[in-house]
ROLUMTOR-251539 format. One line per field, with one value per residue: residue number from 1; residue in one letter; z, y, x of N, C-alpha, C in turn. Coordinates in steps of 0.001 Angstrom, whole numbers, plus 500000, padded with zeros to 6 digits. Atoms other than C-alpha are relative to their C-alpha. Layout:
<atoms>
nr <- [NUM / ...]
rest <- [A / ...]
n_zz <- [Z / ...]
n_yy <- [Y / ...]
n_xx <- [X / ...]
ca_zz <- [Z / ...]
ca_yy <- [Y / ...]
ca_xx <- [X / ...]
c_zz <- [Z / ...]
c_yy <- [Y / ...]
c_xx <- [X / ...]
</atoms>
This chain:
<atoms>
nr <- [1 / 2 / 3 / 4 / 5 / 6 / 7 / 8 / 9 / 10 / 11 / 12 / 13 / 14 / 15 / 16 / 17 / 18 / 19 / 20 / 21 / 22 / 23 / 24 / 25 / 26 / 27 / 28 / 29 / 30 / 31 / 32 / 33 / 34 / 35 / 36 / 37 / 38 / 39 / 40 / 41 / 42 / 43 / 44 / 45 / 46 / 47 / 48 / 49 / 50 / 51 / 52 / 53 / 54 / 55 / 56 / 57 / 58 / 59 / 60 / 61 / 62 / 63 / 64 / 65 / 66 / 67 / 68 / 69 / 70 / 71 / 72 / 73 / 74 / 75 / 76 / 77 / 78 / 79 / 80 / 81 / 82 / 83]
rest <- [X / X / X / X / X / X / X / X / X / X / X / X / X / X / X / X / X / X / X / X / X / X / X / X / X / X / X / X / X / X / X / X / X / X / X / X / X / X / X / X / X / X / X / X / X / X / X / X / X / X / X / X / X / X / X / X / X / X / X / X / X / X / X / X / X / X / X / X / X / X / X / X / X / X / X / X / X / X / X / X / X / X / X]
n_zz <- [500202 / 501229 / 500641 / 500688 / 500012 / 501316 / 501143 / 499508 / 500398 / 500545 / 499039 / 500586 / 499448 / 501161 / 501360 / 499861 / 500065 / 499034 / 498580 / 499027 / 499193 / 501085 / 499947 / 498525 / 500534 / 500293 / 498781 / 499446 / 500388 / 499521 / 498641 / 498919 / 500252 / 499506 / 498840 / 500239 / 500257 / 498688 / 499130 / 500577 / 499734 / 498463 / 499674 / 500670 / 499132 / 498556 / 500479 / 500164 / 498845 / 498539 / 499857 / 499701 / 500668 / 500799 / 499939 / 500326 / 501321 / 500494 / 498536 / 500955 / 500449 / 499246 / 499189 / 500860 / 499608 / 498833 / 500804 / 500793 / 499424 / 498746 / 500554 / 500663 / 498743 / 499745 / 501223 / 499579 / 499135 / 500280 / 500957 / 499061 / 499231 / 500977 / 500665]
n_yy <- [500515 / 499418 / 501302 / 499346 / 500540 / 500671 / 499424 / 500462 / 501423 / 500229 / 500330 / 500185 / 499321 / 499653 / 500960 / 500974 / 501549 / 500779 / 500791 / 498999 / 500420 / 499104 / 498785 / 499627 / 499780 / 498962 / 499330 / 500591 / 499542 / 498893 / 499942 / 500376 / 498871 / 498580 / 500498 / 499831 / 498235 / 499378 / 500773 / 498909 / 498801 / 499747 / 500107 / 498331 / 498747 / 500143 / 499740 / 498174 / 498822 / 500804 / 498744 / 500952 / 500471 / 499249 / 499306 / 501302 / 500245 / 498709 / 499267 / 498493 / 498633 / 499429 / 499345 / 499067 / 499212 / 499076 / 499167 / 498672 / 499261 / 499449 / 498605 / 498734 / 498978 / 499450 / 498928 / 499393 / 499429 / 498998 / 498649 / 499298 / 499713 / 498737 / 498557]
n_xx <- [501342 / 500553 / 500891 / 500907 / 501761 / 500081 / 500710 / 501687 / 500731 / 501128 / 501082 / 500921 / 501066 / 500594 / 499999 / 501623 / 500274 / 498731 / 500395 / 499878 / 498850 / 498726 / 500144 / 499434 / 498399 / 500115 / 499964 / 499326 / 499144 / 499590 / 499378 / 498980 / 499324 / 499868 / 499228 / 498481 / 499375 / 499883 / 499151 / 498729 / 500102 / 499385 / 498848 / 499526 / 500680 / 499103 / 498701 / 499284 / 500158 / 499025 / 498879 / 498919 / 499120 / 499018 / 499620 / 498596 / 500017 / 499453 / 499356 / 499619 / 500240 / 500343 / 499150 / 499714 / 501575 / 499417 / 498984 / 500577 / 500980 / 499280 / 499556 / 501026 / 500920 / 498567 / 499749 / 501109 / 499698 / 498886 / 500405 / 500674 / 499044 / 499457 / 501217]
ca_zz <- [922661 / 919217 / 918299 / 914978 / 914651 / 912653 / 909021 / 909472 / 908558 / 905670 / 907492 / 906949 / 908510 / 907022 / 904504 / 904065 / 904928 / 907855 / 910686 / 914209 / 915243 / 912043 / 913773 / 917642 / 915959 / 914578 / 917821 / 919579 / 917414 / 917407 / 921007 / 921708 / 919074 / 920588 / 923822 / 922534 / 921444 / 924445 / 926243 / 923826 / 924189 / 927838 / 927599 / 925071 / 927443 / 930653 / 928474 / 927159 / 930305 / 932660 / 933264 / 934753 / 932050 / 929706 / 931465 / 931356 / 927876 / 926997 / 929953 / 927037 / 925508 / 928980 / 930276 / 927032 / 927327 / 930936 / 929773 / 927351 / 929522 / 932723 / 929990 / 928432 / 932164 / 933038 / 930161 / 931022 / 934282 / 933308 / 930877 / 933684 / 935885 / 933627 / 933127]
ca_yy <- [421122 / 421949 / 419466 / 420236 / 419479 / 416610 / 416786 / 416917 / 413411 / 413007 / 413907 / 412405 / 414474 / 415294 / 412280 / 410591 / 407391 / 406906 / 404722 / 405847 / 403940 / 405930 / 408868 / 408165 / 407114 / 410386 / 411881 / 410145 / 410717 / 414540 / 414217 / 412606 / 415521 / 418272 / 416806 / 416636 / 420317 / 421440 / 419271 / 421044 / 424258 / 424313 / 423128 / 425910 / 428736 / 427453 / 427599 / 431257 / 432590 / 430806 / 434231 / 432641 / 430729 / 433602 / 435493 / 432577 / 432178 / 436069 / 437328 / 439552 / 441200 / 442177 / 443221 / 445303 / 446971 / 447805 / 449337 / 451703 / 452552 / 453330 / 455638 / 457365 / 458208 / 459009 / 461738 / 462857 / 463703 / 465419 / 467621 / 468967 / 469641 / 471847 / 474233]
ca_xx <- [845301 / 844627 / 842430 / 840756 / 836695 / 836153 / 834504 / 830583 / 829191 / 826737 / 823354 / 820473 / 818309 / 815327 / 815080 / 811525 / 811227 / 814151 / 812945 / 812592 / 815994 / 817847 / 816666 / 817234 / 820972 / 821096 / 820339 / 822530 / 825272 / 824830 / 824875 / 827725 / 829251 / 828212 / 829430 / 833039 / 832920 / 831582 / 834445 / 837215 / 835662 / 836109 / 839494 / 840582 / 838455 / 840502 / 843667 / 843284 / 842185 / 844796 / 846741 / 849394 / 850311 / 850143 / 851697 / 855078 / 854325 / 854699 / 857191 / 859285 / 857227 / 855623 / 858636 / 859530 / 855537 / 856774 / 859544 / 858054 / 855476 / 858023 / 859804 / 856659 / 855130 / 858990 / 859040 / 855729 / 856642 / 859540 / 857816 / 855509 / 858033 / 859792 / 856407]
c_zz <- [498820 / 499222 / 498778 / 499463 / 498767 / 499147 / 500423 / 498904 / 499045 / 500793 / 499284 / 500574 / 498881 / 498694 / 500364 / 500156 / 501063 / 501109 / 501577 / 500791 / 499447 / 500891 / 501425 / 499431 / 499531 / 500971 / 501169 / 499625 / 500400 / 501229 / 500237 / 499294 / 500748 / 501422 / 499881 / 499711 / 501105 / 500407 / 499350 / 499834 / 500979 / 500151 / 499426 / 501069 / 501069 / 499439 / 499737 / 500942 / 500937 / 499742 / 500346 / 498743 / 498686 / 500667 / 499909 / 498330 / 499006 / 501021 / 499013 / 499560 / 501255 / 500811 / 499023 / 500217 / 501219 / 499835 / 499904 / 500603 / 501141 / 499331 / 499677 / 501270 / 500484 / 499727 / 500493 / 501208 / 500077 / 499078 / 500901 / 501366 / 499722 / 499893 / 501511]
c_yy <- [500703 / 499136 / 501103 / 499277 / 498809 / 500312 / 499478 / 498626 / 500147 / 500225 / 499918 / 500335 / 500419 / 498957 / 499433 / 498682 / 499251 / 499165 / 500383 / 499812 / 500816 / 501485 / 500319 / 499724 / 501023 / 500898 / 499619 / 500303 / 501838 / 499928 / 499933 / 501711 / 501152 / 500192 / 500654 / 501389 / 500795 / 499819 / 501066 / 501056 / 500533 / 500000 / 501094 / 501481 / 499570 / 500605 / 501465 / 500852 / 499534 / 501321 / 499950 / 499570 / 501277 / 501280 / 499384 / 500644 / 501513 / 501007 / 501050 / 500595 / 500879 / 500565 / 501177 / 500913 / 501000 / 501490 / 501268 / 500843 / 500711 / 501538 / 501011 / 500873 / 500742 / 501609 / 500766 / 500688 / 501009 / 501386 / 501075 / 500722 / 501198 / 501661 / 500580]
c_xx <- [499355 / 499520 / 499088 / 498342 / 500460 / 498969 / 498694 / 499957 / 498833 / 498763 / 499005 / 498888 / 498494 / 499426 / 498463 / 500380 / 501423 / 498947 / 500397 / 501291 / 501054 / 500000 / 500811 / 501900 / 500560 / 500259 / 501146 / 501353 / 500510 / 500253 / 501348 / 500991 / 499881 / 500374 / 501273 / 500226 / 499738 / 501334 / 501441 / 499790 / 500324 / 501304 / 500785 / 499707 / 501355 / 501573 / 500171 / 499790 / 500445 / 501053 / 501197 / 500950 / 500132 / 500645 / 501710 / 500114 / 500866 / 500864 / 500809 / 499605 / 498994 / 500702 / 500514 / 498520 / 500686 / 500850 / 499780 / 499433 / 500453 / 500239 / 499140 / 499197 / 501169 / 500472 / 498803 / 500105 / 500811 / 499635 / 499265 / 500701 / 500742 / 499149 / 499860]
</atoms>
């Protein structure tokens, strides 16, 4: 879901002399946009914080992390042991 924004639209915001239908069209428009980005904002949020799936996604290098970290508390232990 890597939808990319579409290009902003000419706006005619601001212009003298629009009519009050140019305007509610206007409004209307942004709406529905800022709708859709909400809508693909949410879907992105759910996606990077579904732990689950990254945790699928990145299972090697969380098993290499492990790893390291078994050995470096491993070593650590061992050094104290010694004294």
């Amino acid at each position: 879901m890597n939808a990319l924004p579409e290009p902003a639209r000419p706006s005619t915001a601001g212009m003298p002399g629009r009519t009050a239908a140019e305007i509610r069209r206007d409004i209307d428009m942004q709406r529905r946009d800022l709708g859709s980005s909400v809508e693909l904002l949410r879907g992105r949020v759910a996606e990077l914080t579904d732990w689950r799936r990254q945790v699928n996604e990145h299972r090697s290098q969380l098993i290499a992390g492990a790893a390291i970290a078994g050995f470096a508390i491993g070593g650590l232990m061992m050094l104290r042991r010694r004294r």
